[in-house]
N, CA and C atoms as a LAMMPS dump frame, in Angstrom:
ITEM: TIMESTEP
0
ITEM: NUMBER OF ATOMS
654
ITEM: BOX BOUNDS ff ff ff
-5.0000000000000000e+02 5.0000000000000000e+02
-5.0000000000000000e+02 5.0000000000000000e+02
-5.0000000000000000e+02 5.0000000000000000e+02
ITEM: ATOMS id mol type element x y z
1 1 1 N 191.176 284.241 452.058
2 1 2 C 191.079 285.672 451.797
3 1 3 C 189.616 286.038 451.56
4 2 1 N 189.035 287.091 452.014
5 2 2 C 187.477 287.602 452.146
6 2 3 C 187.569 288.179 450.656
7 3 1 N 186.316 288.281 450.202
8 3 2 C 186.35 288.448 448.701
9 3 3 C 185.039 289.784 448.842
10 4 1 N 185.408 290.619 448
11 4 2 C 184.565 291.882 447.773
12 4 3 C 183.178 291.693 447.573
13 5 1 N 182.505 291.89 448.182
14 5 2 C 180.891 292.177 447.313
15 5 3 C 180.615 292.45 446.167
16 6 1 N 180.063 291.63 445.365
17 6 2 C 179.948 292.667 443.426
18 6 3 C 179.248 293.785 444.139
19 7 1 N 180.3 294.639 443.032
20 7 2 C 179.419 296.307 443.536
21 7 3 C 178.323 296.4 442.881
22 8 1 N 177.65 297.523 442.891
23 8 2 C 176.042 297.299 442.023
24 8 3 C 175.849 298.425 441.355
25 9 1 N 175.271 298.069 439.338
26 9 2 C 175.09 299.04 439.128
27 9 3 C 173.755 299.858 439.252
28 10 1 N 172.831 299.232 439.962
29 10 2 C 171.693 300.222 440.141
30 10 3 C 171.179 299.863 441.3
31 11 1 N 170.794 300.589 442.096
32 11 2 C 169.917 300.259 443.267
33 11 3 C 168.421 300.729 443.045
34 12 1 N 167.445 299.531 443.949
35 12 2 C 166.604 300.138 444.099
36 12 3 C 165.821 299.111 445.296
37 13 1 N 164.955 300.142 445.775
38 13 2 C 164.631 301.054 447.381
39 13 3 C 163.094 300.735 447.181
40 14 1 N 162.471 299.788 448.148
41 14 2 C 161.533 300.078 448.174
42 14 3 C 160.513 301.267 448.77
43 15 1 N 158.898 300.944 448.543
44 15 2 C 158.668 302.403 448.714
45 15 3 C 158.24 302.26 450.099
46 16 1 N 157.957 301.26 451.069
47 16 2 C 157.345 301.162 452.009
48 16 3 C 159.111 300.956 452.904
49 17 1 N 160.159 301.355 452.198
50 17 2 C 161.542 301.454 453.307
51 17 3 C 161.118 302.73 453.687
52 18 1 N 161.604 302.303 455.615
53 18 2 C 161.555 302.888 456.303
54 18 3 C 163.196 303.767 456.872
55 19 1 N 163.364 304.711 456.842
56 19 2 C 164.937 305.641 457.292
57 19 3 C 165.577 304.777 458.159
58 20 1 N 166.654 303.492 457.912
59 20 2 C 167.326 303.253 458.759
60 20 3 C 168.461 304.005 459.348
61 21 1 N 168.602 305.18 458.378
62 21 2 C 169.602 306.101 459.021
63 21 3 C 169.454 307.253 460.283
64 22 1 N 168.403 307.243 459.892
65 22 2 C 167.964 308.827 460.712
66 22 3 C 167.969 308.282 462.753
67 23 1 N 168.46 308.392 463.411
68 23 2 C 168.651 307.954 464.495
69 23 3 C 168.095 308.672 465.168
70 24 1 N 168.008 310.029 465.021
71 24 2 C 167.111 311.359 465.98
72 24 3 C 167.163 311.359 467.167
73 25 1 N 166.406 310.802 468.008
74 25 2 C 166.553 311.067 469.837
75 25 3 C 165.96 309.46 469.863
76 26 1 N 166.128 308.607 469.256
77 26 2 C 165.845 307.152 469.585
78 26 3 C 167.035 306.1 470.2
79 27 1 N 167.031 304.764 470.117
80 27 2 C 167.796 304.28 471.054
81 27 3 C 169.185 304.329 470.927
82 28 1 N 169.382 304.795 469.331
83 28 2 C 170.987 305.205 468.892
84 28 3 C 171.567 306.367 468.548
85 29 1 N 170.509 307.279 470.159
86 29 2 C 171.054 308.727 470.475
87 29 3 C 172.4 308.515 470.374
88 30 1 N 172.991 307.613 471.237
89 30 2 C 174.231 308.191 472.045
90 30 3 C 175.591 307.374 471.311
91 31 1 N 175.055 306.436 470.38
92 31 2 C 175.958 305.916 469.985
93 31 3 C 177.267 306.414 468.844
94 32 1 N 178.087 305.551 468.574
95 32 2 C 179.094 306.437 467.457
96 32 3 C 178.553 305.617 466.393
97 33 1 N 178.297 305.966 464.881
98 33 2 C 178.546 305.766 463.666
99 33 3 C 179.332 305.663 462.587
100 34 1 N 179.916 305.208 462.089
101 34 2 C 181.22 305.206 460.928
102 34 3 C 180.528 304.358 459.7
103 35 1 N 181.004 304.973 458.613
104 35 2 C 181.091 303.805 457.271
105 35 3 C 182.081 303.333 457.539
106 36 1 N 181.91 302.07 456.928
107 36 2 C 182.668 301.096 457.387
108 36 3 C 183.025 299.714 455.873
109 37 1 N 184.022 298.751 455.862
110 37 2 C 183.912 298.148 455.263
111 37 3 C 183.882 296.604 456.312
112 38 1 N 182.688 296.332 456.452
113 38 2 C 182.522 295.22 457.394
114 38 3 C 182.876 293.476 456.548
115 39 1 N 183.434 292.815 457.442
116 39 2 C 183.987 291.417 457.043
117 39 3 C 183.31 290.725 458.118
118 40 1 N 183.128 289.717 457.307
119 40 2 C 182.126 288.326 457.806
120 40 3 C 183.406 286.713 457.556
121 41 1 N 182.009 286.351 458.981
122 41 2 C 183.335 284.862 458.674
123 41 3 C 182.377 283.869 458.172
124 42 1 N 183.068 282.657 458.668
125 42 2 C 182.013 281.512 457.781
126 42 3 C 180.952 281.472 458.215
127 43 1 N 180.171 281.982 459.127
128 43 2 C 178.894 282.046 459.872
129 43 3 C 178.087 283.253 459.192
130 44 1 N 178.602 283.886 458.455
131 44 2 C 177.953 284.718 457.912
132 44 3 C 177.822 285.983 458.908
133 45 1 N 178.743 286.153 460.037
134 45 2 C 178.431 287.149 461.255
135 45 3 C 179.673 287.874 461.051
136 46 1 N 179.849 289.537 461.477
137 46 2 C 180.848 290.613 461.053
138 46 3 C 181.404 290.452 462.272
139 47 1 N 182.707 289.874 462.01
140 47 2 C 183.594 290.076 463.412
141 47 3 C 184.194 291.414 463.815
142 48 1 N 184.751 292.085 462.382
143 48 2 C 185.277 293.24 462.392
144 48 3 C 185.34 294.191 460.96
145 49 1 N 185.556 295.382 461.371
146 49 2 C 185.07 296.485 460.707
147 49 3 C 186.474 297.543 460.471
148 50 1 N 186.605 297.759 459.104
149 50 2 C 187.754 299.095 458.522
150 50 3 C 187.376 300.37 458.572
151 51 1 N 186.9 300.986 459.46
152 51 2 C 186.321 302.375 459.067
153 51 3 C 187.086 302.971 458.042
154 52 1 N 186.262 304.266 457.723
155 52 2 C 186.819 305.161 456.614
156 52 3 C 187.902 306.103 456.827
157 53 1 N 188.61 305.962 458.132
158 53 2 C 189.313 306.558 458.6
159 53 3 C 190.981 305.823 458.984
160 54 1 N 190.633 304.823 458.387
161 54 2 C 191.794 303.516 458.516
162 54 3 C 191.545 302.366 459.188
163 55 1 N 191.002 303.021 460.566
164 55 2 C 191.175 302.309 461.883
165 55 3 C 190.043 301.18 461.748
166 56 1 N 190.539 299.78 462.499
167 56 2 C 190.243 298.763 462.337
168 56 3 C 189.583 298.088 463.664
169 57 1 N 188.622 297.861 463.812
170 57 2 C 188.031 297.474 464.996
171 57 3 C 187.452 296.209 465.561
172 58 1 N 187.556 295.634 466.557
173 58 2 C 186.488 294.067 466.39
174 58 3 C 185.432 294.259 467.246
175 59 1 N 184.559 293.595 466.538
176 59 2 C 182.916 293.38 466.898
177 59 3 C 182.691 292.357 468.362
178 60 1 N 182.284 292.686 469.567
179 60 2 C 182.2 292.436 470.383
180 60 3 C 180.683 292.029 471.171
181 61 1 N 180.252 291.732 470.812
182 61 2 C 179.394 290.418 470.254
183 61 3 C 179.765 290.566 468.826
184 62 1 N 179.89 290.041 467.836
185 62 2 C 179.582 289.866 466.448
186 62 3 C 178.363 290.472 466.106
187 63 1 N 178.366 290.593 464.765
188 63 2 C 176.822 291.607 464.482
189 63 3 C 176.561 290.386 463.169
190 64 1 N 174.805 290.146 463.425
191 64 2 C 174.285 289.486 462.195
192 64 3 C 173.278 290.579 462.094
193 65 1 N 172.964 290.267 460.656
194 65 2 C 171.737 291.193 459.964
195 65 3 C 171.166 290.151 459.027
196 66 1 N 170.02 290.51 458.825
197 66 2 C 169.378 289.501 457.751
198 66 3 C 169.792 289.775 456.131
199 67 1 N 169.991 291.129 455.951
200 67 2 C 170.836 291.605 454.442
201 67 3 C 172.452 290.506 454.227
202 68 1 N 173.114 290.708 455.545
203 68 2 C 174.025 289.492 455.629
204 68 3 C 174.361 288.414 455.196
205 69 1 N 174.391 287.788 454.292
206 69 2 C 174.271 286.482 453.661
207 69 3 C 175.16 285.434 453.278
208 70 1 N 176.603 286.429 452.959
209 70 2 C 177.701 285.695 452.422
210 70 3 C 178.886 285.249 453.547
211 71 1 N 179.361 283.93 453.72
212 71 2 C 180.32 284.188 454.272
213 71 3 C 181.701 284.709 453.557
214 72 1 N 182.801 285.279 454.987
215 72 2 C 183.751 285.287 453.96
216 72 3 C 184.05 286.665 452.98
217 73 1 N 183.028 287.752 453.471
218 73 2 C 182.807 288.524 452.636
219 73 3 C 183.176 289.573 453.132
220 74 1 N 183.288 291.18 452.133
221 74 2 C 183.418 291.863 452.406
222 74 3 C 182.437 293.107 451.972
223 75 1 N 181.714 293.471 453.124
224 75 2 C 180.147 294.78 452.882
225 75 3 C 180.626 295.675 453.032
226 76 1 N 180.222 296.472 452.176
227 76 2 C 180.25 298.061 452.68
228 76 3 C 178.545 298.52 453.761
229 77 1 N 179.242 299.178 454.662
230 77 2 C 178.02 299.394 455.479
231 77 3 C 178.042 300.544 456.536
232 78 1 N 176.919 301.081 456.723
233 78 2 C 177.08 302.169 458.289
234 78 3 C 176.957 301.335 459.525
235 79 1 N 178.023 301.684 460.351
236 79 2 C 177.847 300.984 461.725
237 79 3 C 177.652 302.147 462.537
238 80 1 N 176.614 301.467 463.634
239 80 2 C 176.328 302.227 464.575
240 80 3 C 176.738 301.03 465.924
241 81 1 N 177.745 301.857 466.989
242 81 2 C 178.233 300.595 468.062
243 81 3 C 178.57 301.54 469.163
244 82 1 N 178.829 301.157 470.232
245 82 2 C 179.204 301.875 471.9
246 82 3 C 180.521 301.732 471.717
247 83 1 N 181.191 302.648 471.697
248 83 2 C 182.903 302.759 471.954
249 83 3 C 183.294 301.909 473.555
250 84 1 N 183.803 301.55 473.379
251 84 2 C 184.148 300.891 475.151
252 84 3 C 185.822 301.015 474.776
253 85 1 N 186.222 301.844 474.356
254 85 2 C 187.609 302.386 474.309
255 85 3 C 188.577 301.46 474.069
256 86 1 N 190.14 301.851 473.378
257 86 2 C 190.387 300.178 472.643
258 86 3 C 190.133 300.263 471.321
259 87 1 N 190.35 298.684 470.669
260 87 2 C 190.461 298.671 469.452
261 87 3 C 188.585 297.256 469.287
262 88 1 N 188.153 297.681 470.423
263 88 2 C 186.712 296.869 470.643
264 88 3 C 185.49 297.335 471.065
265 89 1 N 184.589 297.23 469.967
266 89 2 C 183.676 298.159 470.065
267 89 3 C 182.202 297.074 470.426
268 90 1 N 181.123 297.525 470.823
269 90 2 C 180.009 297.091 470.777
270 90 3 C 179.182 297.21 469.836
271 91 1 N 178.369 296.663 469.285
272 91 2 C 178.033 296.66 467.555
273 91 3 C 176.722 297.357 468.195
274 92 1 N 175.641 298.399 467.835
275 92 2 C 174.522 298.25 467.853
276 92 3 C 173.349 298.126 466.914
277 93 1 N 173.62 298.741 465.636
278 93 2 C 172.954 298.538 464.163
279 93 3 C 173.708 298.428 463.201
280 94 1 N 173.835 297.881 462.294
281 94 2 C 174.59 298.045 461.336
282 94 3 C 173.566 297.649 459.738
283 95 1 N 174.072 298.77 458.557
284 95 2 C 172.866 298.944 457.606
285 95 3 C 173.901 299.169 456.414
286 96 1 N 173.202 298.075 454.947
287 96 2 C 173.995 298.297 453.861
288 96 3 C 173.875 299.35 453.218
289 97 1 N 175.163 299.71 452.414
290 97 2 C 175.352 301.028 451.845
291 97 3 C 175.885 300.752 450.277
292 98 1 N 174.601 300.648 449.427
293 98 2 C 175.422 300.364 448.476
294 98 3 C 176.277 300.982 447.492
295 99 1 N 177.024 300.185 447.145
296 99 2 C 178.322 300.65 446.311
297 99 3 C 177.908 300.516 445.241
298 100 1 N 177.839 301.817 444.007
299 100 2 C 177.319 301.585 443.052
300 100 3 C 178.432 301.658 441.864
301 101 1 N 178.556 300.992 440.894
302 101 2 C 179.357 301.876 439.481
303 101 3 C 179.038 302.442 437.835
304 102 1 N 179.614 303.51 437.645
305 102 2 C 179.188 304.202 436.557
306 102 3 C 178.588 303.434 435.136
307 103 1 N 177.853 303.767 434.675
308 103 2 C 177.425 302.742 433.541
309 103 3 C 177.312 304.01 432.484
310 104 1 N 177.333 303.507 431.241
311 104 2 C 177.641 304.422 430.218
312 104 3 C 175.953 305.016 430.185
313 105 1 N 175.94 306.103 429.469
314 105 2 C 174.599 306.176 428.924
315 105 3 C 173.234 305.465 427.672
316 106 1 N 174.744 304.57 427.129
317 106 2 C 173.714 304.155 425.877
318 106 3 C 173.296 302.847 426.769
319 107 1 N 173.629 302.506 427.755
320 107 2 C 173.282 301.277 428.844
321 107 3 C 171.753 301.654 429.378
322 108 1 N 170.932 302.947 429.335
323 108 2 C 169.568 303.142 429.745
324 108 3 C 169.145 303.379 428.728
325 109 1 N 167.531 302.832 428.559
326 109 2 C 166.792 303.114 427.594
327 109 3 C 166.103 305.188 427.334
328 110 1 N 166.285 305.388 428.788
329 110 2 C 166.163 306.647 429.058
330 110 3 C 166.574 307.14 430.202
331 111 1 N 167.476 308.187 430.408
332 111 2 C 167.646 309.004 431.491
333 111 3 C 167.065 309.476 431.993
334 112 1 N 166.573 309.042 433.466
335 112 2 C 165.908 309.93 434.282
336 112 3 C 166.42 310.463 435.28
337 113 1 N 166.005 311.825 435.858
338 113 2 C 167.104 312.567 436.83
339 113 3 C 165.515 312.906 437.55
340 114 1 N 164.67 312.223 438.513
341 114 2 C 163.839 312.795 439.027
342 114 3 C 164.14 312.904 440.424
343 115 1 N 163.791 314.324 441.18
344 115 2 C 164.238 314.882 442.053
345 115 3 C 165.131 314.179 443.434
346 116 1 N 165.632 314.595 443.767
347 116 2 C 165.76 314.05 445.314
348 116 3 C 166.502 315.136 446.357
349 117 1 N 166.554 314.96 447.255
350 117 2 C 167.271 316.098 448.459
351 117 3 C 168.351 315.995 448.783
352 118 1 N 169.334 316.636 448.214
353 118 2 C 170.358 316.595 448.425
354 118 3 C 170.921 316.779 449.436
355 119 1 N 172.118 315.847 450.186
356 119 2 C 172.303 316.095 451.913
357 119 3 C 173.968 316.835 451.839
358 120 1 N 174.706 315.679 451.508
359 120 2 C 176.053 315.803 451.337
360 120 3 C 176.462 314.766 450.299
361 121 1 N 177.571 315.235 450.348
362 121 2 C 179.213 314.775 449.31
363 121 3 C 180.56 314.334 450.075
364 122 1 N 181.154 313.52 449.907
365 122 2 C 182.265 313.658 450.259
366 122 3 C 182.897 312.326 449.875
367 123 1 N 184.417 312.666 450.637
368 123 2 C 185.327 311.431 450.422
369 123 3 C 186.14 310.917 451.949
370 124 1 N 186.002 309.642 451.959
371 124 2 C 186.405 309.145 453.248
372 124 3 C 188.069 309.632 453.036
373 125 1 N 188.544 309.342 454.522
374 125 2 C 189.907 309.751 454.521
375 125 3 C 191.01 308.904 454.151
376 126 1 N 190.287 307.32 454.193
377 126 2 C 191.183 306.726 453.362
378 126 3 C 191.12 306.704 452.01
379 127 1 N 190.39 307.657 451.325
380 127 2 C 190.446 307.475 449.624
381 127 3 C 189.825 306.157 448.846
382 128 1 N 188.923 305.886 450.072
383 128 2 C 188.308 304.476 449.22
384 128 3 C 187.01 304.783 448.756
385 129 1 N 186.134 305.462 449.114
386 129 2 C 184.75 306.137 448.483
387 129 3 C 184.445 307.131 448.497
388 130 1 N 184.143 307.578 447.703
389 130 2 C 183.202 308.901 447.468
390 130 3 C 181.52 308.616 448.082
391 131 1 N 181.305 309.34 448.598
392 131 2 C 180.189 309.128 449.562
393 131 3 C 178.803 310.195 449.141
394 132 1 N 177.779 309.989 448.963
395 132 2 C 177.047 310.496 448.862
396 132 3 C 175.309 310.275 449.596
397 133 1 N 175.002 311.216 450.517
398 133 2 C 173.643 311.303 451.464
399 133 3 C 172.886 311.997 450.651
400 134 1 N 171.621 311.938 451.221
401 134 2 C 170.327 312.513 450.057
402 134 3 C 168.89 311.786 450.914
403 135 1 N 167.713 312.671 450.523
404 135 2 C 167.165 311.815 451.019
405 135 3 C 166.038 311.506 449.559
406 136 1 N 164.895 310.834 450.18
407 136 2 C 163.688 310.077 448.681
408 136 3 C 162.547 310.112 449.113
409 137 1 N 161.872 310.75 448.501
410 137 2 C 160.213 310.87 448.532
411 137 3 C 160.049 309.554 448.893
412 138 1 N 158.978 309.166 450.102
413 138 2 C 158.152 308.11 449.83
414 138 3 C 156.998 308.032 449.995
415 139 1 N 156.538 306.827 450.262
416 139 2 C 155.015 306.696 451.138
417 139 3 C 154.573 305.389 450.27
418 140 1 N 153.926 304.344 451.227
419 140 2 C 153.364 303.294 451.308
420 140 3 C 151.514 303.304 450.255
421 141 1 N 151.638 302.852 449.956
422 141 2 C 150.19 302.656 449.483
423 141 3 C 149.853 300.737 449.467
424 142 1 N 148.739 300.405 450.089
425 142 2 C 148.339 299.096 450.167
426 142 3 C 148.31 298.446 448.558
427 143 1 N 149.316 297.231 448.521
428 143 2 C 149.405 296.452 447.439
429 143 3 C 150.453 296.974 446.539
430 144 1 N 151.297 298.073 446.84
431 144 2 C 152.119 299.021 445.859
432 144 3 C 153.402 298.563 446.329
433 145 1 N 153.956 297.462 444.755
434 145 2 C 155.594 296.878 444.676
435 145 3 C 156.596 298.405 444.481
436 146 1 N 155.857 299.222 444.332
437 146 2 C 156.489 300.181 443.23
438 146 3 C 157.774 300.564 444.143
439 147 1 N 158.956 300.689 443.209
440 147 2 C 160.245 301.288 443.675
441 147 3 C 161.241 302.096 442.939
442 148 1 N 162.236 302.728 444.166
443 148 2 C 163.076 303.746 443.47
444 148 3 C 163.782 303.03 442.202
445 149 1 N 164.714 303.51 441.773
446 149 2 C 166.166 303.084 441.337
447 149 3 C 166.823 304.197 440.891
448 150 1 N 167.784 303.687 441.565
449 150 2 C 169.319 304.835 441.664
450 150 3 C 170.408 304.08 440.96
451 151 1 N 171.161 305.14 440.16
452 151 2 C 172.241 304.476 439.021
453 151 3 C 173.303 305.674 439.148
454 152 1 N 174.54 305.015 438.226
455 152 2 C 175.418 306.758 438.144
456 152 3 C 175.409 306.582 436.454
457 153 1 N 175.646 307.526 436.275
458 153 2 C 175.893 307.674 434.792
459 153 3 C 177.186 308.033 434.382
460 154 1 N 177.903 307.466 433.642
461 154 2 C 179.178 308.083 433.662
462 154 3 C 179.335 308.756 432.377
463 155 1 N 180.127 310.618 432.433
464 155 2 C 179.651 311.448 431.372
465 155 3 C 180.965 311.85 430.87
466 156 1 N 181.679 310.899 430.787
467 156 2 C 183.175 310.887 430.149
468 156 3 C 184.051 311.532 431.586
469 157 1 N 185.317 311.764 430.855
470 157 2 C 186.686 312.513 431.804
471 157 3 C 187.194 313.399 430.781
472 158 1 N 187.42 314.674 431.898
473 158 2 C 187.775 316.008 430.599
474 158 3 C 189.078 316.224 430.954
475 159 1 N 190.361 316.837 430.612
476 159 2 C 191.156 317.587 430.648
477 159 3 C 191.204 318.809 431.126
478 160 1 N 191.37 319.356 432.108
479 160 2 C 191.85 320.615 432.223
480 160 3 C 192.482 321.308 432.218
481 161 1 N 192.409 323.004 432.139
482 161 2 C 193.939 323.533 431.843
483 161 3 C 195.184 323.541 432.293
484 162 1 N 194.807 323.101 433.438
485 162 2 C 196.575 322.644 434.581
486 162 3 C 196.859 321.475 434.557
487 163 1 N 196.253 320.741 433.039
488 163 2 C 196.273 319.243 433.075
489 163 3 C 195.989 318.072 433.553
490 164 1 N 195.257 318.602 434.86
491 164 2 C 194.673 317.31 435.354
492 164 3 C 192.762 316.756 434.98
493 165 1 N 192.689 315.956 435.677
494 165 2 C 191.649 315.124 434.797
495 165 3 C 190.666 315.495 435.754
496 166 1 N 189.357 315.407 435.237
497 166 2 C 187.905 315.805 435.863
498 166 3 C 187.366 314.421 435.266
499 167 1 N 186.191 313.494 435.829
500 167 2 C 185.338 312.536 435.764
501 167 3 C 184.323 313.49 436.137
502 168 1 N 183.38 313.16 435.372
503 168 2 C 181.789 313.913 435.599
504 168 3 C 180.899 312.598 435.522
505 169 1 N 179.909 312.688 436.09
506 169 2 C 178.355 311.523 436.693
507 169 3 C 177.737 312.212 437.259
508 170 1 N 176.427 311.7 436.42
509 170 2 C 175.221 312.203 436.692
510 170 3 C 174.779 311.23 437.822
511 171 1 N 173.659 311.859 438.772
512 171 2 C 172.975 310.933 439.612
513 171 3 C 171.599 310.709 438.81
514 172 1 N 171.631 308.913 438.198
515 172 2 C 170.536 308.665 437.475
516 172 3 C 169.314 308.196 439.222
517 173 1 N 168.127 308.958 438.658
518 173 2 C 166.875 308.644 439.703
519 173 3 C 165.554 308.334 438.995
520 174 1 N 164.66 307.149 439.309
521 174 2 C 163.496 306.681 438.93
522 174 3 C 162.912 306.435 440.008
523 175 1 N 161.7 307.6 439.845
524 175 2 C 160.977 307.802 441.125
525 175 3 C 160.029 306.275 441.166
526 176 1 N 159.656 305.871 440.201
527 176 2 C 159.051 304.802 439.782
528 176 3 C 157.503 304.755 440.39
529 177 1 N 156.889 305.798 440.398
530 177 2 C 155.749 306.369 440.836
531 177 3 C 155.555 306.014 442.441
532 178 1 N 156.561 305.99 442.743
533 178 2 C 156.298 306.105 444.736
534 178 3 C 155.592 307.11 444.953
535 179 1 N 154.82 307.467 445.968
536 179 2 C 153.727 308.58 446.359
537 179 3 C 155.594 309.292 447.31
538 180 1 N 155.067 310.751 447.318
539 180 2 C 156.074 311.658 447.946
540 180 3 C 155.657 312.125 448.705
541 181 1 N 155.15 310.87 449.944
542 181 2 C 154.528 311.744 451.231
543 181 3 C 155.464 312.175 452.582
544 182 1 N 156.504 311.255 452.808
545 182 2 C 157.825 311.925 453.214
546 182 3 C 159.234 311.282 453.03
547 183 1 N 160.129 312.051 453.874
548 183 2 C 161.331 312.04 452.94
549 183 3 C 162.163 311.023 454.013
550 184 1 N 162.973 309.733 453.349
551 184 2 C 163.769 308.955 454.199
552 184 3 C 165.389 309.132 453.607
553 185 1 N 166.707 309.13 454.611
554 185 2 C 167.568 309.165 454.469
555 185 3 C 168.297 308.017 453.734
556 186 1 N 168.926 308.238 452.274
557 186 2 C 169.825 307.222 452.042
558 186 3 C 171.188 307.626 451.522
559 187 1 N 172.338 306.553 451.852
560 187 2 C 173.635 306.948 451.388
561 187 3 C 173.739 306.087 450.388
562 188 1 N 174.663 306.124 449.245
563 188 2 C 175.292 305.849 448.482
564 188 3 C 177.028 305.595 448.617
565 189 1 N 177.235 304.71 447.988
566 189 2 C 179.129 305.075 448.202
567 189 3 C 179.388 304.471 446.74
568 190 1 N 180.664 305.396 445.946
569 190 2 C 181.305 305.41 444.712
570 190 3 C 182.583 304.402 445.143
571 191 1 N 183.171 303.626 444.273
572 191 2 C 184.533 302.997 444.622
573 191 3 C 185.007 304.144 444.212
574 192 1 N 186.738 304.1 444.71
575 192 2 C 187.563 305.372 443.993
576 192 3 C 188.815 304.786 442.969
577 193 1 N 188.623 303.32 443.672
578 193 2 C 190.206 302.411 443.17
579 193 3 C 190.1 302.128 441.708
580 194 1 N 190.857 302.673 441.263
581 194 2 C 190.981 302.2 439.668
582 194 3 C 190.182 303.448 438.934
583 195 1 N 189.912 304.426 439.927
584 195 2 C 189.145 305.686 439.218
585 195 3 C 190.433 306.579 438.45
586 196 1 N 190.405 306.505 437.036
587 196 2 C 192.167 307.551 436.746
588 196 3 C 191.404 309.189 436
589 197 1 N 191.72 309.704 437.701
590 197 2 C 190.952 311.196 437.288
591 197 3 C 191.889 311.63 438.55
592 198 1 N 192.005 313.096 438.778
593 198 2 C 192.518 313.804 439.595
594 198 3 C 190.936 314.085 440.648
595 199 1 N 190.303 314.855 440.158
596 199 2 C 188.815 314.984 440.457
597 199 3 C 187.545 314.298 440.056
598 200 1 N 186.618 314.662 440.787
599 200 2 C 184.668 313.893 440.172
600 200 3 C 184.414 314.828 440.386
601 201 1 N 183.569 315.036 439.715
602 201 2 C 181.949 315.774 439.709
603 201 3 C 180.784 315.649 439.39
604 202 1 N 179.754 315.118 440.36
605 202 2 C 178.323 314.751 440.241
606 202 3 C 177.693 315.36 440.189
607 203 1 N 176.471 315.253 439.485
608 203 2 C 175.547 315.858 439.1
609 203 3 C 174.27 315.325 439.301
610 204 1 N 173.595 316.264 440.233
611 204 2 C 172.419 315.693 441.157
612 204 3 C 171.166 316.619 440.955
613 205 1 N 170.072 316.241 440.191
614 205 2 C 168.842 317.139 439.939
615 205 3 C 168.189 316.959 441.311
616 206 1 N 168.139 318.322 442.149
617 206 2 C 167.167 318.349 443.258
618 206 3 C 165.913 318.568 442.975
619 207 1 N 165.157 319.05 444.205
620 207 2 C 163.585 320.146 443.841
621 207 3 C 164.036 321.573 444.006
622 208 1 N 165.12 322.11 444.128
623 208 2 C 165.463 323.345 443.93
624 208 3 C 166.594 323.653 442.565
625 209 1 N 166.247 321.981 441.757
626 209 2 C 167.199 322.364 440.465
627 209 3 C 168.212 321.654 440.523
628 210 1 N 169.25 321.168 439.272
629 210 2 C 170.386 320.418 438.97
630 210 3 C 170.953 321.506 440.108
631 211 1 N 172.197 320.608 440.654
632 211 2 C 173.154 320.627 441.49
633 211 3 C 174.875 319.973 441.277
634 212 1 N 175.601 320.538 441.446
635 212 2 C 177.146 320.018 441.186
636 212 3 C 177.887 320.266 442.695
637 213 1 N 178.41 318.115 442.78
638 213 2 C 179.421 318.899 443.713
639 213 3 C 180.935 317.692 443.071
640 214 1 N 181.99 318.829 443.476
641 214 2 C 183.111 318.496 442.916
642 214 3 C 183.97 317.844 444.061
643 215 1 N 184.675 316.976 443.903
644 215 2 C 185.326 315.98 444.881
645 215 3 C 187.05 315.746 444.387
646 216 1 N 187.746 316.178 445.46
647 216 2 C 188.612 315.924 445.588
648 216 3 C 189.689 314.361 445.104
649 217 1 N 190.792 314.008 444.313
650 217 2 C 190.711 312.643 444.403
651 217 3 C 192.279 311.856 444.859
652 218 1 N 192.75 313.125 444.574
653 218 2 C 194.238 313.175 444.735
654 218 3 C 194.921 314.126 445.99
């Protein structure tokens, strides 16, 4: 049996990462994309992939990546591959997406909420993540380790008046003095399993100001 990835409670991004998402008019114009929950065998190579939509696909060459490491495992990740119609696809990039989970607040020495660009929200259709795009100041400077880190904060679960439950999280951000010379695309994904709320609602400080978006869970 393939065993889950520990999810993670903080990420962080270096400053000299470059947008593996942003595809624009380059060689993965034409291709399809899905999040995905990709499985590896003992070679450490993804034979096949669960999109967020149920559907289950196999990797036709197999896809290795150097992030790749475990056999046996199970990644959360964006795939980018050529449909060749069928339940068999052609792999062409595939990029980790990490899965992060809520950590209390007395768990940081200080909260920081420093800016970022908010893209989207949402929830896959199988009810397995809450998904969140955005993008992050960067820019390279010679000899500079310096990096993001991204966390959630978790800000209790309320009651509401029709009785069902609200989860609120903050999006914790540490710019960690990266220069903000331009902006690269990153996703995030929330587990949902074992979440006991009807709804979420995150809370995301942009450059046009705190932001709320509310998510469906039930």
């Amino acid at each position: 049996m393939r065993k889950l990835l520990p999810i993670l409670a903080l990420m962080a991004v270096t400053a000299c990462e470059t947008d593996s998402y942003d595809t624009g008019t380059g060689p993965y114009s034409y291709t399809q994309a899905d999040f995905v929950e990709a499985h590896t065998d003992a070679e450490c190579t993804v034979t096949d992939v669960e999109t967020d939509d149920g559907t289950r696909l196999t990797l036709a060459p197999k896809a290795a990546a150097g992030w790749i490491n475990r056999p046996d495992t199970v990644y959360r990740a964006l795939l980018y591959y050529n449909d060749r119609g069928g339940m068999s696809v052609e792999p062409v990039a595939i990029s980790p997406v990490p899965v992060l989970i809520p950590k209390s607040e007395a768990e940081f020495e200080e909260v920081l909420t420093d800016p970022v660009r908010f893209e989207s929200a949402w929830i896959g259709k199988n009810g397995k993540y809450a998904n969140i795009g955005m993008y992050l100041k960067n820019g390279a400077v010679a000899g500079n380790d310096m990096r993001h880190t991204i966390a959630l904060i978790d800000k209790g679960t309320t009651v509401n008046a029709d009785r069902t439950t609200t989860a609120y999280m903050l999006l914790y951000h540490n710019q960690g003095g990266v220069p903000e010379y331009y902006s690269s695309r990153y996703y995030i994904s929330i587990a949902c399993d074992g979440m006991e709320a009807d709804s979420l609602v995150i809370a995301i400080n942009t450059y046009d100001g705190m932001t709320e978006r509310r998510l469906s869970l039930r």
